[in-house]
TORMARNU-792945 format. One line per field, with one value per residue (C-alpha): x, y, z; residue number from 0; residue in one letter. Coordinates in steps of 0.5 Angstrom, whole numbers, padded with zeros to 4 digits. Example, Ala and Ser with C-alpha at 12.3 -4.5 7.8 and 13.67 -1.06 7.14 Angstrom:
BEGIN
east 0025 | 0027
north -0009 | -0002
up 0016 | 0014
num 0 | 1
residu a | s
end
This chain:
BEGIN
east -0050 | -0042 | -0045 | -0049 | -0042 | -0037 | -0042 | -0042 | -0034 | -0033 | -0038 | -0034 | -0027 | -0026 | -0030 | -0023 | -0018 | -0021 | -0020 | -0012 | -0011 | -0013 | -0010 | -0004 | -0004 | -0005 | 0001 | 0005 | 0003 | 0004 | 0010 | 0014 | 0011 | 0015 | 0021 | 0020 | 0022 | 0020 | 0025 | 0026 | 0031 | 0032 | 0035 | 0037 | 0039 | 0045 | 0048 | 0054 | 0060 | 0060 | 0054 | 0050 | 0054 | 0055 | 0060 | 0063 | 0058 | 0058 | 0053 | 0049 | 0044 | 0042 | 0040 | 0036 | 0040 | 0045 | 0041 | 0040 | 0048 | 0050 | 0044 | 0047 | 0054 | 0057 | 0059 | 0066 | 0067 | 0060 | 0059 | 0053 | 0055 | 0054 | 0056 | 0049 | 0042 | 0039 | 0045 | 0046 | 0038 | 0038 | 0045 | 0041 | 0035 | 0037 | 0043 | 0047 | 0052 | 0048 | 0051 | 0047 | 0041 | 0044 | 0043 | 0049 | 0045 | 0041 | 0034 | 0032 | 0027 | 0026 | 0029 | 0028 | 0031 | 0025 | 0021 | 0025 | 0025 | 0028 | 0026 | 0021 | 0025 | 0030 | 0029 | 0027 | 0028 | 0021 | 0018 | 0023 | 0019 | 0013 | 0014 | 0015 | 0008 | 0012 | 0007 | 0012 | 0011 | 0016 | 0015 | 0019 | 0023 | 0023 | 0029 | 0028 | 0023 | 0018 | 0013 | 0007 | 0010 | 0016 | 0012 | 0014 | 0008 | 0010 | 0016 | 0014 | 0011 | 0004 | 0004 | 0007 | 0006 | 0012 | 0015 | 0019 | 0023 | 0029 | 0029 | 0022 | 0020 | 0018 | 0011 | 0009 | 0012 | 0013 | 0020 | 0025 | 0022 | 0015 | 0011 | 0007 | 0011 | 0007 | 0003 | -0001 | 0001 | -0001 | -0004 | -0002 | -0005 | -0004 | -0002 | -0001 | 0005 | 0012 | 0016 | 0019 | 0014 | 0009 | 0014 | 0014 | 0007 | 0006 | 0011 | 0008 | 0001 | 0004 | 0008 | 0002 | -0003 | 0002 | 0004 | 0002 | 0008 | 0012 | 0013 | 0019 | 0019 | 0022 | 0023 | 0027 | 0028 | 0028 | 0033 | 0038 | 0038 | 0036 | 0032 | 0034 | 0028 | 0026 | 0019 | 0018 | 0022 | 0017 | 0015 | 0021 | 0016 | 0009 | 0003 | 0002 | 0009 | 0012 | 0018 | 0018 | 0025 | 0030 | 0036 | 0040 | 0045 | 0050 | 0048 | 0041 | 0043 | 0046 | 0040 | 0036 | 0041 | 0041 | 0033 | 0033 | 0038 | 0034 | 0028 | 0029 | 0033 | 0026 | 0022 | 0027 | 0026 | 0018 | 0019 | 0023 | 0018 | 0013 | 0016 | 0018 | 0011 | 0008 | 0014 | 0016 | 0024 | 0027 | 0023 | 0025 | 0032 | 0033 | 0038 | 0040 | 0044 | 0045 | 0044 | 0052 | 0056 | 0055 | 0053 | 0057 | 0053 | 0054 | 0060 | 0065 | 0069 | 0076 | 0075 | 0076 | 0071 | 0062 | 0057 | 0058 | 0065 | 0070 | 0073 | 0072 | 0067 | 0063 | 0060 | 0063 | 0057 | 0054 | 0050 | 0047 | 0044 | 0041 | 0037 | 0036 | 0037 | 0041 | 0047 | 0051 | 0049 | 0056 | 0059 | 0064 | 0066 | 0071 | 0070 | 0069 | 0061 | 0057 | 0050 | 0048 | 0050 | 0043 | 0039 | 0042 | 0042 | 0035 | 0033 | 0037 | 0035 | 0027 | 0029 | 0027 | 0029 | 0033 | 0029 | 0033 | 0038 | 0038 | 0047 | 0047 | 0054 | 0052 | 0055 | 0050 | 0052 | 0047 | 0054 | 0057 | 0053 | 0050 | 0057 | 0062 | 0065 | 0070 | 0067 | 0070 | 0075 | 0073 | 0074 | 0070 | 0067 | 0065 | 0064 | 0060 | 0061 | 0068 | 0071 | 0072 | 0075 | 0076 | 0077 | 0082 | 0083 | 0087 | 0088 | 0084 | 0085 | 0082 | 0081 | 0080 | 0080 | 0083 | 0089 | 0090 | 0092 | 0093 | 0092 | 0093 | 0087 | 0089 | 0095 | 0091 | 0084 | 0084 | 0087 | 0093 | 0099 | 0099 | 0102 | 0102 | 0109 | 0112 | 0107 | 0107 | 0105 | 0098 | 0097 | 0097 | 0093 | 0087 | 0087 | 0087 | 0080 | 0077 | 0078 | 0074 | 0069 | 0068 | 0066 | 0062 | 0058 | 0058 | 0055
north -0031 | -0030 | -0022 | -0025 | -0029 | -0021 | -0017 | -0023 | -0021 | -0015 | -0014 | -0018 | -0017 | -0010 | -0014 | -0020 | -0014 | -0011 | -0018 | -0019 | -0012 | -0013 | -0020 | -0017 | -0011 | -0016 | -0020 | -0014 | -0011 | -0019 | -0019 | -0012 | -0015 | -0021 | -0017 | -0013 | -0018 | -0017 | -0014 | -0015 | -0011 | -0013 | -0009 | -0011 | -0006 | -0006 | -0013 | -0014 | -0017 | -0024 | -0024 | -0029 | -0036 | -0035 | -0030 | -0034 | -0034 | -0040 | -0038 | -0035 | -0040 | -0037 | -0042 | -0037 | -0033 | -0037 | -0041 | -0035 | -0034 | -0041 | -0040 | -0033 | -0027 | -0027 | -0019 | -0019 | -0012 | -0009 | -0002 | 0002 | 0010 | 0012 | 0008 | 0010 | 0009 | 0015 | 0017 | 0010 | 0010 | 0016 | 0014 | 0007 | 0011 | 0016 | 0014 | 0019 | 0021 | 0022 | 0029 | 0031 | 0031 | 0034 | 0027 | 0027 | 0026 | 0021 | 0023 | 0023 | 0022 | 0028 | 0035 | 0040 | 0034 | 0030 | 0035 | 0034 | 0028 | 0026 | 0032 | 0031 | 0033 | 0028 | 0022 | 0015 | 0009 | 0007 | 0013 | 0012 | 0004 | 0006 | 0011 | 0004 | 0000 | -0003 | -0003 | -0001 | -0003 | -0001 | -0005 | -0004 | 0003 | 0008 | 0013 | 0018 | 0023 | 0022 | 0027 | 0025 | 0031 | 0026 | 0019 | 0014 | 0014 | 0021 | 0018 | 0014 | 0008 | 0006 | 0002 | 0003 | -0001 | 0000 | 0006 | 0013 | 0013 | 0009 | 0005 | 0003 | -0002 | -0009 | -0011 | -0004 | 0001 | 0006 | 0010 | 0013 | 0019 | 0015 | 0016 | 0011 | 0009 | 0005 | 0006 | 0005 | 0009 | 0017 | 0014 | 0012 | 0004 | 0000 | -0008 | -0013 | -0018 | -0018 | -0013 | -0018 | -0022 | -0017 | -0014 | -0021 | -0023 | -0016 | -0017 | -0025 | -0022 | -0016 | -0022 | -0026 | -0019 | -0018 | -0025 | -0023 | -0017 | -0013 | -0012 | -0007 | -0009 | -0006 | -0010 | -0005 | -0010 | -0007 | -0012 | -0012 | -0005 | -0004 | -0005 | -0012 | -0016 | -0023 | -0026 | -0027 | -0022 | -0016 | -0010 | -0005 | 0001 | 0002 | 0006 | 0009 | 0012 | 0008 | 0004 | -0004 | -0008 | -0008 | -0014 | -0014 | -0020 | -0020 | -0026 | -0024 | -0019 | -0024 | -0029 | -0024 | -0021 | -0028 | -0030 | -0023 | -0024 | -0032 | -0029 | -0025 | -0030 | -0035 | -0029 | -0028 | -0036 | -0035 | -0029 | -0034 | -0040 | -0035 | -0033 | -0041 | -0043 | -0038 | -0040 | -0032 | -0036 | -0033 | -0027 | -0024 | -0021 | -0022 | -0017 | -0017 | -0012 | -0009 | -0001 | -0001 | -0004 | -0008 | -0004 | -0007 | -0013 | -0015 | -0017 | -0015 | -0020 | -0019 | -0012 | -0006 | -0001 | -0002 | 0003 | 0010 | 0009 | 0010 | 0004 | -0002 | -0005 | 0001 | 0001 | -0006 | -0010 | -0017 | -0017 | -0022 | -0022 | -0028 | -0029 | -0036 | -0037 | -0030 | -0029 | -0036 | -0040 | -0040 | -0034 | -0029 | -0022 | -0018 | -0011 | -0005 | -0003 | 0001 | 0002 | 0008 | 0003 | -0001 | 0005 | 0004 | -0002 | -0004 | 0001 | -0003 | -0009 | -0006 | -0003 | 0003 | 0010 | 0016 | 0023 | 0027 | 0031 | 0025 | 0025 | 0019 | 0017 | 0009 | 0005 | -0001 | -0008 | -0012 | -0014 | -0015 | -0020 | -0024 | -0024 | -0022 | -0017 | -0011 | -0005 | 0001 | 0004 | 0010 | 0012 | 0012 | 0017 | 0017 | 0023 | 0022 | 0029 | 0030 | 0024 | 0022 | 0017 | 0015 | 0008 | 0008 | 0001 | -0003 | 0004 | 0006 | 0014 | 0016 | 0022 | 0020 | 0025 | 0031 | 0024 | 0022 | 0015 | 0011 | 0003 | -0003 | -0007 | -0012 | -0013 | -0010 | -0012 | -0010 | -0003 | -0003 | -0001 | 0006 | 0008 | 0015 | 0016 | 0011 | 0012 | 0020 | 0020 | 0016 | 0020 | 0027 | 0024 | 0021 | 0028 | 0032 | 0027 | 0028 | 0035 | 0036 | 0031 | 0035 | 0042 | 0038 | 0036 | 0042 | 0045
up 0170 | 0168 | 0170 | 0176 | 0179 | 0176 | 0181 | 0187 | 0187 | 0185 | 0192 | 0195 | 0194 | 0199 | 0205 | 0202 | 0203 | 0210 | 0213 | 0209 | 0212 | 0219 | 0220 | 0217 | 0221 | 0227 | 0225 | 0225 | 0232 | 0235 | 0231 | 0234 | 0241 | 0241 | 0239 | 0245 | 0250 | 0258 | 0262 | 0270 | 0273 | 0281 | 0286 | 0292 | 0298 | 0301 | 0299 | 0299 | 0295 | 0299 | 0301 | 0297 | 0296 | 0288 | 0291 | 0296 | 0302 | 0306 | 0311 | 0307 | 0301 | 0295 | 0290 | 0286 | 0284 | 0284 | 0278 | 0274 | 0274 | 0273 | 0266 | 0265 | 0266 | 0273 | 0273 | 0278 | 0277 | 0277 | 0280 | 0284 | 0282 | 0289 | 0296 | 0298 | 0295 | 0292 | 0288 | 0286 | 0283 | 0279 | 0275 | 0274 | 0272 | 0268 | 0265 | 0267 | 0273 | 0279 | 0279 | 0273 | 0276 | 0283 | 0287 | 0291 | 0298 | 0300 | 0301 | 0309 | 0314 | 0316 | 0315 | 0309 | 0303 | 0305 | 0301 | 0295 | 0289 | 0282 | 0278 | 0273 | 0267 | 0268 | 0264 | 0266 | 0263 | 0265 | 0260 | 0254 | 0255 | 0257 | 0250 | 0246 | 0248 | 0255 | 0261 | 0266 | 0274 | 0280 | 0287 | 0293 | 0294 | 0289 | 0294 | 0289 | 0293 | 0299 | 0297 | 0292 | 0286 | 0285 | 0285 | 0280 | 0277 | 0275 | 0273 | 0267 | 0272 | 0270 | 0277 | 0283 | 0290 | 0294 | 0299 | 0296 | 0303 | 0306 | 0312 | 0313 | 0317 | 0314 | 0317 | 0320 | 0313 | 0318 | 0316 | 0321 | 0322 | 0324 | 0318 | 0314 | 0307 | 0303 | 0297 | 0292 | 0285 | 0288 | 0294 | 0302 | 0302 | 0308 | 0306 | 0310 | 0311 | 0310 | 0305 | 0301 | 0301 | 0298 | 0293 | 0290 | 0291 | 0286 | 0281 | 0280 | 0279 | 0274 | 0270 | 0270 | 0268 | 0262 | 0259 | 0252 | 0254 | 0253 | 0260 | 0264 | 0272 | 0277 | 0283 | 0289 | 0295 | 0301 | 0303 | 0306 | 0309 | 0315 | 0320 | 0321 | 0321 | 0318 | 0317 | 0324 | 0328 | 0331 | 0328 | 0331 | 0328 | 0331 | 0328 | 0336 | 0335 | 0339 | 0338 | 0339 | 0343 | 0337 | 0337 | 0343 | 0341 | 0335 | 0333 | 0332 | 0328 | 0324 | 0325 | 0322 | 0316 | 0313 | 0313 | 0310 | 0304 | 0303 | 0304 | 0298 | 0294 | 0294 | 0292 | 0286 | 0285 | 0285 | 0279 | 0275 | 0276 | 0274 | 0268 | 0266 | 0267 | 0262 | 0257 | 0256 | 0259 | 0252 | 0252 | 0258 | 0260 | 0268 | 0271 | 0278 | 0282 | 0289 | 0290 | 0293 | 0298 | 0305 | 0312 | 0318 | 0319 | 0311 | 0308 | 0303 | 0301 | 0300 | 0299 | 0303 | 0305 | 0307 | 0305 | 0304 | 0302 | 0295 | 0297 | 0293 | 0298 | 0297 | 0290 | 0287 | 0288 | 0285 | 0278 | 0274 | 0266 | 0265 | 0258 | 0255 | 0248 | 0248 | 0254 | 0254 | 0261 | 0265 | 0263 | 0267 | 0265 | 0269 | 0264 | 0269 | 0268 | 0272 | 0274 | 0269 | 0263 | 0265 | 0261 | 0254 | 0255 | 0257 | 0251 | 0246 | 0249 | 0248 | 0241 | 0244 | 0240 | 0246 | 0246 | 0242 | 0245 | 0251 | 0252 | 0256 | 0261 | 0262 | 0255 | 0251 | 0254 | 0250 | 0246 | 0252 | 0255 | 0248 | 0245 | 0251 | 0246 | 0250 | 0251 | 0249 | 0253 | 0258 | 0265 | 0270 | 0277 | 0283 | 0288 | 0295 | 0300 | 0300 | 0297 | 0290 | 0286 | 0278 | 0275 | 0268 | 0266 | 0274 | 0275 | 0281 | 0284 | 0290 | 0294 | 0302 | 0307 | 0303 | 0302 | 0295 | 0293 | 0287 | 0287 | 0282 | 0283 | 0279 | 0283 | 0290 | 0290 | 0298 | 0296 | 0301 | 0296 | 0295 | 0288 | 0288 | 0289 | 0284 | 0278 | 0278 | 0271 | 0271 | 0278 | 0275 | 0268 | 0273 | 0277 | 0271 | 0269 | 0275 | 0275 | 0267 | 0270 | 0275 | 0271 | 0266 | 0271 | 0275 | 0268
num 0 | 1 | 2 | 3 | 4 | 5 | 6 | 7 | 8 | 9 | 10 | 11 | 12 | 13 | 14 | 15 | 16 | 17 | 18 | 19 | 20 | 21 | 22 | 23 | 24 | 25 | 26 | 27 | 28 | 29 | 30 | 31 | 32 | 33 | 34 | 35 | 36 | 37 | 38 | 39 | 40 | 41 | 42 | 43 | 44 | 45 | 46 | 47 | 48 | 49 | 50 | 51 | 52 | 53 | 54 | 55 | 56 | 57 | 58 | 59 | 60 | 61 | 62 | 63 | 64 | 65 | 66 | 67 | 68 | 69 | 70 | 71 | 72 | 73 | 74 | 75 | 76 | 77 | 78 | 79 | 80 | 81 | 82 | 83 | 84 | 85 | 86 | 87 | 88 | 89 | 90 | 91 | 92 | 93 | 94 | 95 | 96 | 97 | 98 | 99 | 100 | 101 | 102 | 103 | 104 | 105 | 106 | 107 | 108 | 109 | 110 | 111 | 112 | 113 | 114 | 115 | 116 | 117 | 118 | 119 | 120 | 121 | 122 | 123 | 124 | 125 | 126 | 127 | 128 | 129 | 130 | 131 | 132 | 133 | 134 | 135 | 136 | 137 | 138 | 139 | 140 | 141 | 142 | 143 | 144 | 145 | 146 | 147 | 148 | 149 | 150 | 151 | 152 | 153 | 154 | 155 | 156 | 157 | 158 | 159 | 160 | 161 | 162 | 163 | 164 | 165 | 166 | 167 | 168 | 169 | 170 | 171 | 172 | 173 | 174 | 175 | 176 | 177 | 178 | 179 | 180 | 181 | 182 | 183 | 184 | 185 | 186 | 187 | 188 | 189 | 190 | 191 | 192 | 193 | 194 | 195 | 196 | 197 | 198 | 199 | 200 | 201 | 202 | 203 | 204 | 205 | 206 | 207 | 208 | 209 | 210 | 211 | 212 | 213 | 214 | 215 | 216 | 217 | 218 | 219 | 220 | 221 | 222 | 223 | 224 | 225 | 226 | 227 | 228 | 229 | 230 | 231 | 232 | 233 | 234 | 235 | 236 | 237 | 238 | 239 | 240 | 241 | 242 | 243 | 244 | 245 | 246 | 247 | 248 | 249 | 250 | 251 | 252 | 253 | 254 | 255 | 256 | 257 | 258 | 259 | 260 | 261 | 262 | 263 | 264 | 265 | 266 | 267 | 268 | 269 | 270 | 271 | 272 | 273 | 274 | 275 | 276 | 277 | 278 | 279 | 280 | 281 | 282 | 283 | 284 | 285 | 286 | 287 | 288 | 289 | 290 | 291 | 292 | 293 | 294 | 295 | 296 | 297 | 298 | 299 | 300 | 301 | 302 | 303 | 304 | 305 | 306 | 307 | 308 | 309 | 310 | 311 | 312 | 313 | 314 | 315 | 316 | 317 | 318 | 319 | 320 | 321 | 322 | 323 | 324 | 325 | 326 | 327 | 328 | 329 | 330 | 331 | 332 | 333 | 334 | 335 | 336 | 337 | 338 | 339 | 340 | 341 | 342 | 343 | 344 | 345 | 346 | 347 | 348 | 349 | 350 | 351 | 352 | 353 | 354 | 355 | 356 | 357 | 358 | 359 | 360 | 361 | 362 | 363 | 364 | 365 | 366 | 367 | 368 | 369 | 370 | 371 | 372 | 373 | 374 | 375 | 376 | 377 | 378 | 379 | 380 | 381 | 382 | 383 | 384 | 385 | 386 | 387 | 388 | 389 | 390 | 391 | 392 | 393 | 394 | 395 | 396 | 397 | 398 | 399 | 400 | 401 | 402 | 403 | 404 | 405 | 406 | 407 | 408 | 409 | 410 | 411 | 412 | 413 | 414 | 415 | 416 | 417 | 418 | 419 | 420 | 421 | 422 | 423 | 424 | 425 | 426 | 427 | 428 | 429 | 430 | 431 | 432 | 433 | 434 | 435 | 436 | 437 | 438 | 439 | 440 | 441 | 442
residu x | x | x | x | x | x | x | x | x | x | x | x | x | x | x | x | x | x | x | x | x | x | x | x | x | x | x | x | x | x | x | x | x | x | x | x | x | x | x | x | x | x | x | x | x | x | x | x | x | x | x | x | x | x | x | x | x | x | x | x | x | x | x | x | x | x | x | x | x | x | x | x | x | x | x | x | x | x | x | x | x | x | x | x | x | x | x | x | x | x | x | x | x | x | x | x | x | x | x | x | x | x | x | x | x | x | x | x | x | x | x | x | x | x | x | x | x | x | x | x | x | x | x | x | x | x | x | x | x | x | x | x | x | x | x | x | x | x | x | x | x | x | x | x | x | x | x | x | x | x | x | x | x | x | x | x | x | x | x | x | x | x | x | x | x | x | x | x | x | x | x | x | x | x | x | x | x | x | x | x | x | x | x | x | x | x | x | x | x | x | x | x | x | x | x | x | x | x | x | x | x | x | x | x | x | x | x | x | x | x | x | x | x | x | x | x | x | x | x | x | x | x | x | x | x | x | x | x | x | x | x | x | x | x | x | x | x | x | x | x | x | x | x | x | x | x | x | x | x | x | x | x | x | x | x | x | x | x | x | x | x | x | x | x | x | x | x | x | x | x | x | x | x | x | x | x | x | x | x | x | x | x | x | x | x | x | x | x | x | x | x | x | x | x | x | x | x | x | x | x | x | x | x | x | x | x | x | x | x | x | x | x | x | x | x | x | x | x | x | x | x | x | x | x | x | x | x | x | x | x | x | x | x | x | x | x | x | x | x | x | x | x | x | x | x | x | x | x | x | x | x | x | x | x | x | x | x | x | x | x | x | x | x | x | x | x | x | x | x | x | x | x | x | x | x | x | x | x | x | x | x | x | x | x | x | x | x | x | x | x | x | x | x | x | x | x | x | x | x | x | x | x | x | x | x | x | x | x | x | x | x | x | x | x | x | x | x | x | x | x | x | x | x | x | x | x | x | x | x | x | x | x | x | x | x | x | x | x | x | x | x | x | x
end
């Protein structure tokens, strides 16, 4: 009998450990999933310093975003790396001045640049996730390459619904150049309704497809570029070729300039509703940005200068971390940070490991925004066509029409004071970092 019952367990014993190590296995795969949060990275196109109502806008409401930074970081000194969106995109992207990659331009409509893109050998963001167990998505304006080679999906995107050009219309998604721009992954598919509306609808539908994460998406709204349409104003870009009546009233212009803000503000709310309804709150870090400063119908605040410029108004952006349980719900940061710092630190964030050999420029702001530790001084660039400009601490210098000047801004946020001949020593110290910078990106 006691021979009988040895055998039974002897039997039995390797069928226990299969189970033992199997749920042990499986405990450990759902444990690393839990320490990978979800990331949401949202970018707006065209928003301007003082153009949402957490910024000072009056006229424009945005109750969403304005949620998520009374629940989360307030940036006041956020910066786009470029005035203008393709050169802006690929520092985010690949957490290195743009200038690495050889995107100073933005990527148009027609003309020879329209066959050119992010070269693949850049690293993104979404393959280092995608390398550490994220499924990844980008839905709305990818700006990095018309032509299907340089397809986000090739980029490190296991989705992409959305258009690879700029300025496209809102209902039609015809471009400038009267070219459909809208795909599905590596292929043309038409979608009806509105852009912002079906950029939300994809990002909730992915979200809710990888609740169990963890989960990287892009949402890169369209708005608020131009061309200016709300839910209900008319298709400006026909599939015939032609061209619909576009605004001819300013009041128009700024009718529909406020729906498309607020139309992307309540799209932003249906994303953080889903995200609280299947309780991943404290497991999903929320970012928002906008790619670079206001058009001529935007505002830029109390700052000088629209889109396309190296004055402030150009590239310092709004931004917003909102991470329950982690970024302290309130919070206000002035420390200067840039859009390429998003690439290591929604690498640290994830716990992702860089390829070896990858140099980044951006720096970590996970410490920033969870303990609002300082950053580690350094300097910063911006170089667009032929003007540059560098950021050292208050010290602002700026290359403006072959004219140098120097600012305080600290002092003079509107950049009015020039400085260059009462502070000669920091004038020559600021020229002298640009011109390093300059070979080392040239390299």
């Amino acid at each position: 009998m006691k021979n009988n019952l040895k055998k039974t367990a002897l039997a039995v014993l390797p069928a226990v450990l299969a189970a033992t190590l199997l749920q042990t296995a499986a405990a450990a795969a759902e444990s690393k999933r839990a320490a990978r949060p979800n990331i949401i990275l949202i970018m707006a196109d065209d928003l301007g310093y003082g153009d949402i109502s957490c910024y000072g806008s009056a006229k424009i409401k945005t109750p969403h975003i304005d949620a998520l930074a009374k629940s989360g970081m307030k940036f006041t000194d956020f910066h786009s790396n470029g005035p203008v969106c393709s050169p802006t995109r690929a520092a985010l992207l690949t957490g290195r001045y743009q200038q690495r990659s050889g995107i100073e331009h933005v990527f148009p409509s027609k003309g020879p640049m329209r066959e050119t893109g992010l070269a693949l050998e850049q690293t993104t963001i979404a393959e280092v996730l995608k390398k550490h167990g994220y499924a990844t998505a980008l839905f709305g304006k990818w700006h990095l390459g018309n032509n299907v080679e340089f397809n986000p999906t090739k980029q490190g995107f296991d989705e992409f619904r959305g258009n690879s050009g700029g300025n496209v219309d809102y209902h039609s998604r015809i471009d400038g150049a009267l070219i459909e721009d809208w795909w599905k992954n590596l292929e043309m598919v038409p979608e009806e309704g509105y852009t912002t509306d079906l950029i939300t609808t994809h990002g909730v539908d992915f979200i809710e497809r990888h609740k169990d994460g963890p989960f990287c998406l892009y949402l890169a709204h369209l708005a608020v570029h131009s061309p200016y349409q709300g839910r209900n104003d008319p298709t400006l870009r026909l599939p015939s070729g032609k061209r619909g009546k576009y605004h001819r009233k300013h009041k128009d212009f700024i009718r529909a300039y406020k729906e498309m803000i607020e139309a992307m503000d309540a799209g932003i709310g249906q994303i953080v509703e889903t995200i609280k309804k299947l309780g991943l709150e404290r497991k999903t870090f929320i970012f928002f940005c906008s790619d670079n400063g206001p058009g001529k119908k935007g505002s830029k605040g109390a700052l000088s200068g629209f889109k396309g410029s190296l004055l402030e108004g150009g590239h310092r952006v709004p931004a917003v971390a909102y991470w329950p349980g982690r970024i302290k719900p309130g919070t206000t940061t002035g420390q200067t940070v840039m859009g390429m710092d998003m690439f290591p630190t929604m690498a640290s964030i994830a716990g992702a490991k860089l390829p070896d050999g990858l140099k980044l420029d951006g720096v970590d702001l996970l410490d920033l925004m969870t303990e609002n530790k300082k950053l580690p001084q350094r300097t910063l660039f911006w170089r667009f066509e032929n003007d540059k400009a560098v950021r050292k601490g208050p010290w602002k210098l700026l290359v403006r029409d072959d004219k140098t000047t120097l600012y305080n801004l600290d002092e003079d946020l509107g950049e009015t004071n020039d400085l260059a001949r009462t502070s000669p020593t920091m004038l020559k110290r600021l020229n002298d970092e640009l011109a390093v910078w300059e070979r080392q990106v040239s390299n």
